[in-house]
Steps between C-alpha positions, in 0.01 A plus 500: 500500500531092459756606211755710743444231758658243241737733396631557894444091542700432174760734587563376840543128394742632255742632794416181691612291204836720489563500878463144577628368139230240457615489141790368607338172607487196286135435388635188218284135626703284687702263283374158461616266743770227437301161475413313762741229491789762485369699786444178743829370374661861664313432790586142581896626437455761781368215727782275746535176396472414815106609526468359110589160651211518756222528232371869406122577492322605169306757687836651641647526195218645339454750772858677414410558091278686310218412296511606164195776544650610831339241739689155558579223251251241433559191724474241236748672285726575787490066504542478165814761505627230793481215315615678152834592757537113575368535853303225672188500702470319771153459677442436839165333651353539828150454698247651447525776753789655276522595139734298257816693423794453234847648521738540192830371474822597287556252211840316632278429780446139598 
């Protein structure tokens, strides 16, 4: 009995196979990403320079890319990629009710 229920199981996801072509999908990994530096360079083209000129945040920037095992890119190399770009950080300072913060800014920046 188990062997004619495997036979009816088998047979059926052979017609579902053919009906909804899941061979037809492309099961090859994702290919590996561009490096970092490349990627955030594409990024900070797509930005205005207007917005560029007022100081981007890490944290934004890092929000918009991928990670390179699916999550989001590391923070410090996400810095490093900045600075490896000829980008600036600037750090700001406040009280104590408030975190510190640092913005980034384009290299023919003053």
């Amino acid at each position: 009995m188990n062997d004619k229920f495997a036979n009816v199981l088998a047979a059926r996801l052979y017609d579902y196979v053919e009906t909804t072509k899941v061979h037809d999908v492309d099961l090859r990994p994702d290919p590996p990403l561009a490096p970092l530096p490349t990627r955030l360079q594409r990024l900070l083209e797509a930005i205005p320079d207007s917005a560029k000129y007022q100081g981007l945040s890490l944290l934004e920037l890092q929000a918009q890319l991928r990670g390179r095992k699916g999550g989001l890119p590391h923070i410090g190399e996400m810095g490093a990629a900045m600075r490896k770009l000829s980008w600036r950080r600037r750090r700001k300072w406040s009280d104590e009710s408030a975190a510190f913060s640092s913005r980034w800014y384009p290299p023919e920046h003053g």
